[in-house]
C-alpha positions in Angstrom: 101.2 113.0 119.6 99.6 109.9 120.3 96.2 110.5 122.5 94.8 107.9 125.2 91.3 106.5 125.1 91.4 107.8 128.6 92.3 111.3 128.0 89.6 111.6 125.3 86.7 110.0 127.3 87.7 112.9 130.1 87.5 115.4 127.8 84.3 114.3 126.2 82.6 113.0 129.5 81.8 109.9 127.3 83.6 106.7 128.9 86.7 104.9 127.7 84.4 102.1 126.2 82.5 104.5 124.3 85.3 105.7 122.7 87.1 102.2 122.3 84.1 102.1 120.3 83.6 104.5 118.6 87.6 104.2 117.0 87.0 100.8 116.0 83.7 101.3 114.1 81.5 99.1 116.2 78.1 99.9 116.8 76.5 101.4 120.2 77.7 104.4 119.4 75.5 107.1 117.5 76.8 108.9 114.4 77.2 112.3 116.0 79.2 110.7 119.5 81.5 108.8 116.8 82.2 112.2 115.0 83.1 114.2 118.1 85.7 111.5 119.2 87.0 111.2 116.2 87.8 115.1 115.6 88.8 115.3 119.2 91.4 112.8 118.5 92.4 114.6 114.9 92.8 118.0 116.6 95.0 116.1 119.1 97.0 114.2 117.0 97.2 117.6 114.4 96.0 115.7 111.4 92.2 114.5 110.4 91.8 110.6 110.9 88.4 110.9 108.9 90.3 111.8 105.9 92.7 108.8 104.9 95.8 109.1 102.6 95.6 105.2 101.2 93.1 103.3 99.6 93.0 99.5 100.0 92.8 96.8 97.6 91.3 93.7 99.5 91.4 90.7 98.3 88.7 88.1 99.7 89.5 84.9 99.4 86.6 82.7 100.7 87.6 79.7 98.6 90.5 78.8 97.5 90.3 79.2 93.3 89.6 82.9 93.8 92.4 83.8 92.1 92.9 80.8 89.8 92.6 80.3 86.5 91.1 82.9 84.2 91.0 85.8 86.1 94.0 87.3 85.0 92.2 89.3 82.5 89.8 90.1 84.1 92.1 91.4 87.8 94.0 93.7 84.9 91.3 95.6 83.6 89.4 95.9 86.5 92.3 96.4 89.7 95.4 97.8 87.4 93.3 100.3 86.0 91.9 101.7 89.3 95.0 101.6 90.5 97.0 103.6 88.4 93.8 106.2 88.1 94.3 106.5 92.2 97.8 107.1 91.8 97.7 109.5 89.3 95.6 111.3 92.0 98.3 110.7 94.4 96.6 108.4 96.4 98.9 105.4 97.4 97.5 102.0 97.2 97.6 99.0 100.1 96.9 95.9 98.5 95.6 93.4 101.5 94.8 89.4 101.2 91.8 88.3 103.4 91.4 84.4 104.0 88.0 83.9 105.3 85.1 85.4 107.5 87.8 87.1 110.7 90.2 88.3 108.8 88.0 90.2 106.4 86.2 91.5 109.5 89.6 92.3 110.7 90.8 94.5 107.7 87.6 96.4 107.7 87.1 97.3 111.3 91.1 98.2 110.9 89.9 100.8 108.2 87.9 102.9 109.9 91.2 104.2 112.1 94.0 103.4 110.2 93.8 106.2 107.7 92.3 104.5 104.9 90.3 106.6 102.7 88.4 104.2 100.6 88.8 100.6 99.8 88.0 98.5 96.3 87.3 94.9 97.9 87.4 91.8 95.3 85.6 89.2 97.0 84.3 85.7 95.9 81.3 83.5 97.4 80.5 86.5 99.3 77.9 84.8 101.8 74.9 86.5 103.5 77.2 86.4 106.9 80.0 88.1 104.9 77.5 91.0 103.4 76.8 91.7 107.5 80.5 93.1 107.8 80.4 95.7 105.2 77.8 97.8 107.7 81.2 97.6 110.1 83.2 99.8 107.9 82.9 103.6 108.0 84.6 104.2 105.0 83.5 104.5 101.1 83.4 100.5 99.7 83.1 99.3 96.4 83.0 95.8 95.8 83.3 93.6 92.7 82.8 89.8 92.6 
């Protein structure tokens, strides 16, 4: 059952921007608002969006060699070997490309709702602008350069 922002502010008595919010990781909200929107809305929908099923892959690509030349080793010891361990633990894997600053921001805000339970995120000339984003996701990061 899908639930509306609307429907979950009344219940709450938070408003609908708090939990537009609050879904989408974004701060303004405290930590203990965020969590009682969010189990609202799993109770709702019968399953626990703070538990994901998935794990993401994302690959960062702030220039375009990131994936050139000798990395091929280096991808297969690394991603292949994480990924089969996560599969073996039943976990499916999403693998997701991101070209630049917004869309990277876009695939981790998308996380924190989406039912992604972790995410292993490659990323190359990782800037001091880019390291800003990773306080937007709510979900367990690692990252490798």
């Amino acid at each position: 059952m899908k639930v509306k922002s609307k429907e979950v502010a009344e219940a709450l008595g938070v408003s609908t921007a708090t939990v537009s919010l609050a879904i989408n990781g974004k701060p303004g909200v405290n930590e203990e608002t965020r969590k009682r929107i969010l189990e609202y809305i799993s109770g709702q929908q019968g399953k626990d969006v703070t538990k994901g099923t998935f794990v993401k892959l994302i690959i960062f690509e702030n220039s375009p060699r990131v994936l050139s030349g000798g990395m091929g080793s280096f991808f297969r010891i690394t991603y292949v070997e994480s990924v089969e361990r996560l599969q073996r633990d039943k976990l499916e894997v999403r693998l997701v490309y991101a070209y630049g600053y917004e869309e990277l921001k876009e695939a981790l805000l998308k996380s924190n709702t989406d039912g992604t339970r972790g995410i292993l995120l490659r990323a190359d000339e990782f800037g001091e602008k880019d390291y800003e984003l990773i306080s937007l996701c709510r979900v367990p990061l690692v990252m490798s350069d």
